[in-house]
C-alpha positions as CSV (number, residue, x, y, z in Angstrom):
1,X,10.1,5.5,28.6
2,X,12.9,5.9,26.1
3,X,12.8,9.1,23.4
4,X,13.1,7.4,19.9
5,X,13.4,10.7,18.1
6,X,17.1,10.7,19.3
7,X,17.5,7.4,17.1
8,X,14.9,8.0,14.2
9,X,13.9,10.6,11.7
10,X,10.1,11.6,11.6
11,X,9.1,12.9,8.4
12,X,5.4,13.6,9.0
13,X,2.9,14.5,5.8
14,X,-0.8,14.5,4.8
15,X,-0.9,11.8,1.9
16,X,-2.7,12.5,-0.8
17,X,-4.1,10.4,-3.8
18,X,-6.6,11.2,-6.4
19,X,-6.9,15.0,-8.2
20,X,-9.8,15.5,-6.3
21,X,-8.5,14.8,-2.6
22,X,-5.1,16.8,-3.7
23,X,-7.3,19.8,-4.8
24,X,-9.3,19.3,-1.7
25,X,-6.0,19.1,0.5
26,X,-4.8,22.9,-1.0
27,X,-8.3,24.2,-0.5
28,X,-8.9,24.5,-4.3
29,X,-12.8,25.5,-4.0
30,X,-14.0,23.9,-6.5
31,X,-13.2,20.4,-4.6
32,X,-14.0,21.7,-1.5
33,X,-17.2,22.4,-2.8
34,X,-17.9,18.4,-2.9
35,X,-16.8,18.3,0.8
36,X,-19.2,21.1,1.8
37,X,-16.3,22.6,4.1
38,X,-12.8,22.4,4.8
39,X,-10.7,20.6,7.3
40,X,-8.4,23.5,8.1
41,X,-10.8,25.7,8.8
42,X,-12.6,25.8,12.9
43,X,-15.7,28.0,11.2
44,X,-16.1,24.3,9.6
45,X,-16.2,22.4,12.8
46,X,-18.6,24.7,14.4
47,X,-20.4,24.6,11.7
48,X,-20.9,21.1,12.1
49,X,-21.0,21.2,15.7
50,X,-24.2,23.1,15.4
51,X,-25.6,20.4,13.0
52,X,-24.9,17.3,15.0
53,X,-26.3,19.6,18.0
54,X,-29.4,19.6,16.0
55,X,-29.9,15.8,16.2
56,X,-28.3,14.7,19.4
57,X,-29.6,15.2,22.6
58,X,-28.6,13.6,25.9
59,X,-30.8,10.4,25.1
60,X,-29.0,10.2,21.8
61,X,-25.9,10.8,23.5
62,X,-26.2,8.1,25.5
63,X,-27.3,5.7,22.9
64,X,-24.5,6.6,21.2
65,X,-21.9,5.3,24.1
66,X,-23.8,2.6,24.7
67,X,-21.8,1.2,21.5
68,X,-18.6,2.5,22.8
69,X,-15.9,-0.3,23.6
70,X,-13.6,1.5,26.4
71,X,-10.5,-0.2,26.1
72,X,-8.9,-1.9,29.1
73,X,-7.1,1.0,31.6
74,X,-9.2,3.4,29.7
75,X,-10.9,6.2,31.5
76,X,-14.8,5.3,31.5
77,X,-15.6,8.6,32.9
78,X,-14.8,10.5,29.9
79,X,-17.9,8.9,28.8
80,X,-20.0,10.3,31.4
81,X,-18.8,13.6,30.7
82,X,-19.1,13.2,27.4
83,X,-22.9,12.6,27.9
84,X,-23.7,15.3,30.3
85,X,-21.4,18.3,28.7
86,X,-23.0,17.5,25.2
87,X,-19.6,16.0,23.8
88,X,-18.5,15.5,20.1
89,X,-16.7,12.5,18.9
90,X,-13.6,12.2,15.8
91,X,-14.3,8.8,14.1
92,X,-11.8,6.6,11.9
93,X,-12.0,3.3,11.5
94,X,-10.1,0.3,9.4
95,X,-10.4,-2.8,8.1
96,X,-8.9,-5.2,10.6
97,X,-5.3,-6.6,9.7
98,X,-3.2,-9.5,10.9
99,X,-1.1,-8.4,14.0
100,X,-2.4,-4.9,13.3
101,X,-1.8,-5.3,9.7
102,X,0.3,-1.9,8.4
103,X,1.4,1.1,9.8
104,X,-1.4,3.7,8.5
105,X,-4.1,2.3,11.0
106,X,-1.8,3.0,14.0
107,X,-1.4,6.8,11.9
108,X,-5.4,6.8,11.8
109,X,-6.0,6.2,15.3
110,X,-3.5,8.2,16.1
111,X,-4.6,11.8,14.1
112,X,-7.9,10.9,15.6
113,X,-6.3,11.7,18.7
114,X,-5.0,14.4,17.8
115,X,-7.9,16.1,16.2
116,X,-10.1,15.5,18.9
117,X,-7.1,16.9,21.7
118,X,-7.7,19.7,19.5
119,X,-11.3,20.3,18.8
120,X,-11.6,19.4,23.1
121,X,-9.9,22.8,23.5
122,X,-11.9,25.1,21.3
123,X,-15.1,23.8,21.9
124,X,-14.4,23.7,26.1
125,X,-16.6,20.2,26.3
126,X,-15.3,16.3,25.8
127,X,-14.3,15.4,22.1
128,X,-14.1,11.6,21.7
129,X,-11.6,10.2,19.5
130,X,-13.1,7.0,18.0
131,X,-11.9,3.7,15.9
132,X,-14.9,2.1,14.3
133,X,-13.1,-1.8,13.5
134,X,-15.0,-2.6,10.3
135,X,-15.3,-6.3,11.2
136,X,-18.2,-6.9,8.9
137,X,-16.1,-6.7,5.9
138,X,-15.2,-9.9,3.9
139,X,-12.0,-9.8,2.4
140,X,-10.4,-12.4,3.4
141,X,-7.2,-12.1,1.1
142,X,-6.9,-8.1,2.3
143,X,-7.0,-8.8,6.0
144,X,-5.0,-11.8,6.7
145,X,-1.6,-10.8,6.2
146,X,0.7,-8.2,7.2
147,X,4.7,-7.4,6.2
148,X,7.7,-7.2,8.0
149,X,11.4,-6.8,7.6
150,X,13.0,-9.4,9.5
151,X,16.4,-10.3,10.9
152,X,17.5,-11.8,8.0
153,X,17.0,-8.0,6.2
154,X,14.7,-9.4,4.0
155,X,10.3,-8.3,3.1
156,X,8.5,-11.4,4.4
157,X,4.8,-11.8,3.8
158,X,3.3,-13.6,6.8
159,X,-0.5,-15.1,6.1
160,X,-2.7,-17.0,7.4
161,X,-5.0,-19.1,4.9
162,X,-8.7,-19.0,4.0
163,X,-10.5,-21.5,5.8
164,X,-12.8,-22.1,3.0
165,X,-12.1,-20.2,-0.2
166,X,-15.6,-20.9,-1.4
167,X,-17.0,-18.8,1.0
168,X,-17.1,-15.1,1.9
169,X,-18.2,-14.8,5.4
170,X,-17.9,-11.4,7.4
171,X,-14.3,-11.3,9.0
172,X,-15.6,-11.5,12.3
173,X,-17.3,-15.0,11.7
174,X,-14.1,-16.6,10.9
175,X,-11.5,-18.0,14.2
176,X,-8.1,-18.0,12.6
177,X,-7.5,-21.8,14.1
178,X,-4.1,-23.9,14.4
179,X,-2.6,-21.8,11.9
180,X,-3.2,-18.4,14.1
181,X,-1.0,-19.9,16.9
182,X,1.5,-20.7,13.9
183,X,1.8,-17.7,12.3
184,X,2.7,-15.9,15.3
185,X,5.3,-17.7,15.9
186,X,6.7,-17.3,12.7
187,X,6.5,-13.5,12.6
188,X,8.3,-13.2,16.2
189,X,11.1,-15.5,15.2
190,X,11.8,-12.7,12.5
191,X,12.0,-10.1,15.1
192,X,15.4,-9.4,17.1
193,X,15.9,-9.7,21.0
194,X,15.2,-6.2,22.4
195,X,14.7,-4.5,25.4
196,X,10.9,-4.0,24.3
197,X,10.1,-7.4,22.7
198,X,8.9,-9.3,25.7
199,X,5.4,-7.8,26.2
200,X,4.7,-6.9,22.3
201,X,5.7,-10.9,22.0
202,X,2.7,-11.8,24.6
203,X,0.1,-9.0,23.1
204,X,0.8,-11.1,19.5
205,X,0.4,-14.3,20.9
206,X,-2.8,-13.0,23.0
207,X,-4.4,-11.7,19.6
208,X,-4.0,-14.6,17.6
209,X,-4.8,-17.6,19.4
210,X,-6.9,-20.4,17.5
211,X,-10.3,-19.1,19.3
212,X,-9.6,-15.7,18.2
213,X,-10.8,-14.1,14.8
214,X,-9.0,-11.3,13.1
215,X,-11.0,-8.3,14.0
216,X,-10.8,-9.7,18.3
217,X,-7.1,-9.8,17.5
218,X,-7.1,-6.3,16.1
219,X,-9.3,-5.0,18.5
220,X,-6.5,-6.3,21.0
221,X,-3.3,-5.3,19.7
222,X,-4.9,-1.8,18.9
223,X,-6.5,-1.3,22.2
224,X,-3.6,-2.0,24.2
225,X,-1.5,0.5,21.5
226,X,-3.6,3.0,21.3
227,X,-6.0,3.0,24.5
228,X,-3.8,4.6,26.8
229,X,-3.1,7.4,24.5
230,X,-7.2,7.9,24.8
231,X,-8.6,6.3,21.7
232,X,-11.7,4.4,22.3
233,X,-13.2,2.0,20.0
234,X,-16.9,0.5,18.5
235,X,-17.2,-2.9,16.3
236,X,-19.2,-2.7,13.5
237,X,-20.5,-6.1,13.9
238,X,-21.5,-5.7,17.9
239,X,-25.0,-5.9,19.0
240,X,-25.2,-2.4,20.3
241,X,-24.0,-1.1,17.2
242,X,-26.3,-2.9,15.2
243,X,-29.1,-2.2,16.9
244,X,-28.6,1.6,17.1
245,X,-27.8,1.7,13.3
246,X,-31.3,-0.1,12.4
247,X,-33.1,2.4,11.5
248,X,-30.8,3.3,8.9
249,X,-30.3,0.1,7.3
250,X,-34.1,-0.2,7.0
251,X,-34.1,3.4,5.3
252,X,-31.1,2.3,3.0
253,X,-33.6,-1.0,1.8
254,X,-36.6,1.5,1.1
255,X,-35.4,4.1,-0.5
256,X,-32.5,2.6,-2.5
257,X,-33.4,3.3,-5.8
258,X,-33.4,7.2,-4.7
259,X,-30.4,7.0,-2.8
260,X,-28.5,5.4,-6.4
261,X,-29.8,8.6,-8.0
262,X,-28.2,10.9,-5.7
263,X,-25.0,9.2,-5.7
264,X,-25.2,9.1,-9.7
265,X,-25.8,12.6,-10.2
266,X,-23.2,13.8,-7.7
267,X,-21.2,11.0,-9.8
268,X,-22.1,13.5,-12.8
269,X,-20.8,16.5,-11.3
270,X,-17.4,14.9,-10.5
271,X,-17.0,13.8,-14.2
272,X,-17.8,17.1,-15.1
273,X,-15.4,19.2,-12.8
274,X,-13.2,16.5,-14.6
275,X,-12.5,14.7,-11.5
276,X,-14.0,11.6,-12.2
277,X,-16.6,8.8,-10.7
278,X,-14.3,8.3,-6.7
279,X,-16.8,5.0,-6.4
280,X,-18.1,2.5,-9.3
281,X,-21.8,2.4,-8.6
282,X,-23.3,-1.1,-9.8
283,X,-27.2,0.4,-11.7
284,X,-29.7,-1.5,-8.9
285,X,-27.3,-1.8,-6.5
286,X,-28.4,-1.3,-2.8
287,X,-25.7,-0.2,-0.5
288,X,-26.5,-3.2,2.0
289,X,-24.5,-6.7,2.0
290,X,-26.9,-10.2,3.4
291,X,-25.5,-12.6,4.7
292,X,-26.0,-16.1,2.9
293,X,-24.9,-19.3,2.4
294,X,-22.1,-18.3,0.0
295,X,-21.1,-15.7,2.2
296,X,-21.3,-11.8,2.7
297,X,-23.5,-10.6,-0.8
298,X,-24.6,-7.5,-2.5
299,X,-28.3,-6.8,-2.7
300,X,-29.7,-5.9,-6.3
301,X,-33.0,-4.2,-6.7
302,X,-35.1,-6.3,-8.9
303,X,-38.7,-5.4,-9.7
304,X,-40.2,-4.8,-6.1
305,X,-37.6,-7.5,-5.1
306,X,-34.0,-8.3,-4.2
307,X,-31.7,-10.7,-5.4
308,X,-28.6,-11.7,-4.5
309,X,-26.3,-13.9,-6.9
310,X,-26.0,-17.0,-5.2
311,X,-29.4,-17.3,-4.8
312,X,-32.6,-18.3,-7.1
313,X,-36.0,-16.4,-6.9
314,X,-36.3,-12.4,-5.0
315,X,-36.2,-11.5,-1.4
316,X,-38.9,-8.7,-0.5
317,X,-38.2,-6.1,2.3
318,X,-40.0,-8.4,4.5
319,X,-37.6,-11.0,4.2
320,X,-34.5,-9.0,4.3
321,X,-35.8,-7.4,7.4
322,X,-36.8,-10.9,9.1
323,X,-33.1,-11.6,8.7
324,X,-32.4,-8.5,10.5
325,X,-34.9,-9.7,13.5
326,X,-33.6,-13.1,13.7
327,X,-29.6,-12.4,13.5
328,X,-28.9,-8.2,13.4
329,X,-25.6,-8.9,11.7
330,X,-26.9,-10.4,8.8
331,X,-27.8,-7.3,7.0
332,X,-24.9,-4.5,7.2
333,X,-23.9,-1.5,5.3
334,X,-21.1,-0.8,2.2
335,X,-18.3,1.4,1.8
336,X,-20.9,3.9,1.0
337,X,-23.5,3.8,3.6
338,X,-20.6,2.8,6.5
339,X,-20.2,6.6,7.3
340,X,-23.4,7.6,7.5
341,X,-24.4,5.2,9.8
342,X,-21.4,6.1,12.0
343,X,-22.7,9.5,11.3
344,X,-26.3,8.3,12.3
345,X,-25.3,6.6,15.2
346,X,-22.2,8.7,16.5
347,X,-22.0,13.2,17.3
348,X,-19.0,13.1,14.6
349,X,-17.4,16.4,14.0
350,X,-15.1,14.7,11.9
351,X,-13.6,11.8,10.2
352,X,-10.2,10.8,9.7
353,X,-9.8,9.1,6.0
354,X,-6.9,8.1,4.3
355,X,-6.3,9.0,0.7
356,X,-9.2,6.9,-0.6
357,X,-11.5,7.4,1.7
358,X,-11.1,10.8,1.7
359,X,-11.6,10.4,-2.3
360,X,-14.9,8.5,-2.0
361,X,-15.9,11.3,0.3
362,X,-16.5,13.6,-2.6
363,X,-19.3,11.4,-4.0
364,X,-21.1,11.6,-0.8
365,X,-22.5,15.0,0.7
366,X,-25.8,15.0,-1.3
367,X,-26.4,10.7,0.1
368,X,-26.0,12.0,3.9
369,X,-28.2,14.5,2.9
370,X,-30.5,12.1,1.8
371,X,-30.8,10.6,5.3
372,X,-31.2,14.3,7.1
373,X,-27.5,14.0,8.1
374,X,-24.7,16.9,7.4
375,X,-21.6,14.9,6.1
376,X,-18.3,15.6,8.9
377,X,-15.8,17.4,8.0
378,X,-13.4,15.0,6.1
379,X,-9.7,15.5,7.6
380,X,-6.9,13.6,6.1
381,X,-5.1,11.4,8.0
382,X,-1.2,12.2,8.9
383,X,1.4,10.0,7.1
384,X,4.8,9.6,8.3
385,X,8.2,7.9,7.0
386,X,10.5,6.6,9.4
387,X,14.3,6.5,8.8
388,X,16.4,5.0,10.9
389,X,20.2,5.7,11.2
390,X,21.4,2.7,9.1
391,X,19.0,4.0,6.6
392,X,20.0,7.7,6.9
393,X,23.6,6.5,6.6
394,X,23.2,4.8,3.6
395,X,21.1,7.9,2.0
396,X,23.9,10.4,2.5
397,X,26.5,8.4,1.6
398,X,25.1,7.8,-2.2
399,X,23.5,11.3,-1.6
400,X,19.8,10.2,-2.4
401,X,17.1,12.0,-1.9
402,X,14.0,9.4,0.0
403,X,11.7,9.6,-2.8
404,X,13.8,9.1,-5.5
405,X,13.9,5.8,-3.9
406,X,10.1,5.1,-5.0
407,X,11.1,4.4,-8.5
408,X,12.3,0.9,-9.6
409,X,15.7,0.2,-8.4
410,X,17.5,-0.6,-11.4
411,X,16.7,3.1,-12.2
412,X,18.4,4.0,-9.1
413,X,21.2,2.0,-9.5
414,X,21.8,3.2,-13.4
415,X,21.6,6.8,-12.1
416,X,24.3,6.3,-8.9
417,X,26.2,4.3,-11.8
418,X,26.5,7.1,-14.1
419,X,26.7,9.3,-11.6
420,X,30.3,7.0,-10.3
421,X,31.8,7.8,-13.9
422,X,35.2,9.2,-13.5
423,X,35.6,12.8,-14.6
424,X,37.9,11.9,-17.5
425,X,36.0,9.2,-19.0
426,X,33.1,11.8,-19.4
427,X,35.0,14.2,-21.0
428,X,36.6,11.5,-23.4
429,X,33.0,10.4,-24.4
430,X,31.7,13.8,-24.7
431,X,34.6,14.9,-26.7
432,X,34.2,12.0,-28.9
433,X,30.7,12.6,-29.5
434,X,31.3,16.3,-30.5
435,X,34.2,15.1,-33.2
436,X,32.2,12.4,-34.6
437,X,29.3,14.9,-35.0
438,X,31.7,17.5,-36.5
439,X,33.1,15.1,-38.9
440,X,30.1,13.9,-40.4
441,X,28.6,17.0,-40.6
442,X,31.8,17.7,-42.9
443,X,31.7,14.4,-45.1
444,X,28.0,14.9,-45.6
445,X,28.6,18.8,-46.8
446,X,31.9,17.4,-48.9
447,X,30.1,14.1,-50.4
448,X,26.8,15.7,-51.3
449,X,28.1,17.9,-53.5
450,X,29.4,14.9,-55.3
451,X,25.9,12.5,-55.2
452,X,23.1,14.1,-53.3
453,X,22.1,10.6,-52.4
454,X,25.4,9.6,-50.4
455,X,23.5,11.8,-47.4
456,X,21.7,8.7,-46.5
457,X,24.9,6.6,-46.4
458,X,26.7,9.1,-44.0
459,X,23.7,9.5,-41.9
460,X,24.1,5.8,-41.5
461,X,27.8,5.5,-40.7
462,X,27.3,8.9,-38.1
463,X,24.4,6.3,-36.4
464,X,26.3,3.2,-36.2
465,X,29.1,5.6,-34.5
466,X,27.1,6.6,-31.8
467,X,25.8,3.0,-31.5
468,X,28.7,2.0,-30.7
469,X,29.6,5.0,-28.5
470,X,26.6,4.3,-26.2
471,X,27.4,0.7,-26.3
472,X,30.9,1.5,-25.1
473,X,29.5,3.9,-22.4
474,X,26.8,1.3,-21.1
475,X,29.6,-1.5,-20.5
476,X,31.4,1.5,-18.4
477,X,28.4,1.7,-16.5
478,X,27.6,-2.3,-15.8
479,X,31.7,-2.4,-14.7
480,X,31.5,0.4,-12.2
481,X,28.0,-1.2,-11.4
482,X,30.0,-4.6,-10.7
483,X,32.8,-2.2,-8.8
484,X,30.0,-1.0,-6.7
485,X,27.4,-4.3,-6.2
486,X,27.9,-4.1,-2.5
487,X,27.4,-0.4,-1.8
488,X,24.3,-0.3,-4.3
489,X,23.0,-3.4,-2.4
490,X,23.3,-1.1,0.8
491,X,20.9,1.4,-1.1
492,X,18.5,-1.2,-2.4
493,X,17.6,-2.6,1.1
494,X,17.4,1.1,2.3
495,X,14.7,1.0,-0.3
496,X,13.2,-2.0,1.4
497,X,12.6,-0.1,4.5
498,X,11.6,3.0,2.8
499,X,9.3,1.3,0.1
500,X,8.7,-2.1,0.5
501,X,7.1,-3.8,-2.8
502,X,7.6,-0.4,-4.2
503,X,4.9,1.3,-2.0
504,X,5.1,3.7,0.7
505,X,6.6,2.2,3.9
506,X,3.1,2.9,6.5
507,X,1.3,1.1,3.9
508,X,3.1,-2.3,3.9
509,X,5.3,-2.3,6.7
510,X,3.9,-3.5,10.1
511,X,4.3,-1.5,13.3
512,X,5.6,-3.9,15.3
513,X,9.0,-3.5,13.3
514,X,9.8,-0.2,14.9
515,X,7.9,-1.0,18.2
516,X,9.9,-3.6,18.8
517,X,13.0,-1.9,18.3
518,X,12.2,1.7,19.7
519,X,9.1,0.7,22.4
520,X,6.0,2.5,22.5
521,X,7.7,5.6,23.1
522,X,7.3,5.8,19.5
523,X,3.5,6.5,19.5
524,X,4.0,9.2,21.6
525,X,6.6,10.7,19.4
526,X,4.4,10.5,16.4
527,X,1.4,12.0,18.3
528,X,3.2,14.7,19.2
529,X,4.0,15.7,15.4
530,X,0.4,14.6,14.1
531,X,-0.6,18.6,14.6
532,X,-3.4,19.7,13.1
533,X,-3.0,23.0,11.3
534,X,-6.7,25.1,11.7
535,X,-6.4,28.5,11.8
């Protein structure tokens, strides 16, 4: 297997976001204080440890597995040990993504591994890393695209199109059809010949076939990825999974009005540490979706009813829970009540979030709570930029530092422009500035002792000078710019692989860019500098 560090630079970071998950991130204790511990901390995870203890024993332990998808070549065994030594898991989980969709999933699933290596060897017993694929979810437009850089050096969107835009089924409802097949295609003819392409080329085509959906293709391109590496993997939308999360749903529909409270005062406290609301909460909203006719809908609370909007009349908790009986993936949870039934269902230490997850987190200690459930200790997820040596190239020779680059590019390019200007052609302006300064400050002293009222005039004539100066220096600019369009358009497709669309590159880009280039060598390399710092 080839070493891709010799040809890449790895800049790993933890990404932060909102006040509160940057506060949380520096262990500022008055965020970590919404979190109940901190992630850097192992007195956090046995604290937890002891918790999930508490509620698990072997049966639930098995239960727990029982959802467990082991991906193919995995090792089915840790399972059993898992079970009989009393294991832990680390959970993350995704939306799924068109041929993976972008690079911070594989990142996810990847510091999940990592944690867990970790936790394994202070706690002595099995510690599962685990990717719940949240194929319940129903947007469409969010999941059915993915970005790449081709061979043409140009950002190409590659999508494949809502079935039926009047609908909002679950993700995993929906085969991709004819256009799956098509779309493949299209995003492998953007991809060079390389040593590595051949099997990535047959793992795309595998995942999106016209019988597949989106999350069965994700769950194949990231179980062939990230399986070997030891990252197992549970659907949210599978049988097992529904019907050892149950219980909770059920609790969610009768106690909703309780659990809105909880959330809204904790809400409260955010606003008032002047971090603000991390989740909108809709006043009667419960945190279950049904599925209809129209699609995937939000239940309301109204009067000792439910409603949902495409439909006339209330539902009681009879009916909602006859839909569960008849078809268990008819009733599933929100963004809010996703982690604790993972929580619920799963012996998670931890759980690897990204910067809004880990934001939405704050709101939510006193809701697990509320279901007799400790929240996990919430652990960032590692970030990483990858610079090839084109890119690095490119960087030094304008001397640009990489985030400097996340600002729009004509700012970039006015800056290198200005920066170009010859020695002498500052000076001349600058000197030139300073005499027209000096020589109005001198007709104003000389003409105001004639007409105080000629200041006005003066002012006016030392304004249109330097109108004209600036004028004079921006046309310097644009003609070195013109000197120097082919070297700037160097540095603005450097930008295109370091921020695509003007966003961080694992947040756009798709893996399969660099695995196709550098093989999977590449996960290794980034596993091996995902290293969690706990003291």
């Amino acid at each position: 297997m080839s070493d891709p560090s010799k040809n890449l630079e790895i800049l790993v970071r933890v990404p932060s976001g909102a006040q509160v998950v940057q506060d949380y991130i520096a262990g500022e204790s008055e965020a970590v204080a919404f979190y109940g511990a901190h992630y850097g901390s192992l007195a956090s995870y046995r604290a937890k440890a002891s918790e999930v203890d508490g509620r698990f024993d072997r049966e639930a332990r098995e239960r727990a597995v029982s959802a467990v998808i082991v991906p193919e070549g995995g090792d089915a065994e840790r399972l059993r040990s898992f079970v009989e030594d009393g294991g832990y898991m680390v959970t993350t989980g995704q939306q799924p993504g068109l041929f993976g969709g972008p690079l911070y999933s594989v990142y996810k699933g990847l510091t999940a591994i990592a944690l867990a290596r970790r936790l394994e060897v202070e706690f002595g017993k099995p510690v599962i890393p685990l990717f719940w694929v949240a194929s319940e979810d129903h947007d469409w437009d969010e999941a059915n695209h993915t970005w790449l850089v081709g061979t043409d050096n140009e950002l190409t969107r590659f999508s494949v199109d809502d079935p039926d835009p009047a609908v909002t089924p679950a993700l995993h409802r929906i085969p991709l059809g004819s256009a799956g097949p098509d779309v493949a295609e299209a995003f492998l003819r953007a991809l060079p010949p390389t040593d590595f392409g051949e099997p990535f080329a047959a793992l795309v085509r595998e995942a999106s076939g016209a019988d597949q959906t989106l999350p069965a293709g994700f769950h194949r391109l990231m179980h062939r990825l990230l399986g070997p590496l030891g990252l197992y993997f549970t659907d949210a939308a599978a049988s097992s999974l529904k019907a050892a999360s149950a219980d909770v749903l059920r609790r969610e529909l009768a106690d909703s009005a309780r659990h809105e409270e909880a959330l809204t005062e904790t809400a409260a406290r955010l606003a008032a540490a002047e971090y603000g609301s991390q989740v909108t909460l809709m006043p009667g909203g419960v945190n279950l979706f049904l599925e209809t006719g129209a699609g995937r809908e939000r239940l309301y609370r109204e009067g000792d009813g439910f409603r949902v909007r495409s439909m006339d009349g209330l539902l009681s908790v009879d009916d909602v829970e006859d839909r569960m009986e008849r078809d268990a993936a008819a009733v599933s949870p929100n963004v809010l009540l996703r982690p604790v039934v993972e929580s619920a269902v799963f012996p998670t230490l931890s759980y690897v979030g990204g910067p809004g997850e880990t934001a939405y987190f704050a709101q939510l200690a006193d809701f697990f709570e509320c279901f007799g459930i400790g929240m996990p200790v919430i652990h960032p997820r590692f970030g990483a930029t990858i610079v090839e040596t084109k890119i690095r190239k490119v960087l030094d020779k304008f001397g640009v530092e990489i985030e400097s680059l996340s600002r729009p590019f004509h700012e970039v390019a006015g800056e290198i422009a200005r920066d170009e200007v010859p020695p002498g052609v500052k000076q001349a302006i600058g000197g030139l500035r300073g005499a027209i300064a000096k020589g109005v400050a001198e007709l104003e002293k000389e003409a105001r002792g004639i007409d105080p009222t000629l200041k006005g005039p003066v002012q006016h004539v030392r304004s249109q000078a330097f109108q004209a100066l600036d004028e004079a220096e921006r046309k310097v600019t644009q003609a070195l710019k013109r000197e120097n369009e082919v070297a700037l358009a160097q540095l603005e497709k450097a930008r295109l692989h370091l921020f695509p669309n003007g966003k961080p590159q694992e947040r756009v880009m798709n893996p399969f860019y660099y695995l196709w280039r550098y093989g999977e060598g590449l996960l290794t390399t980034l596993l091996d500098r995902f290293t969690p710092d706990l003291d």
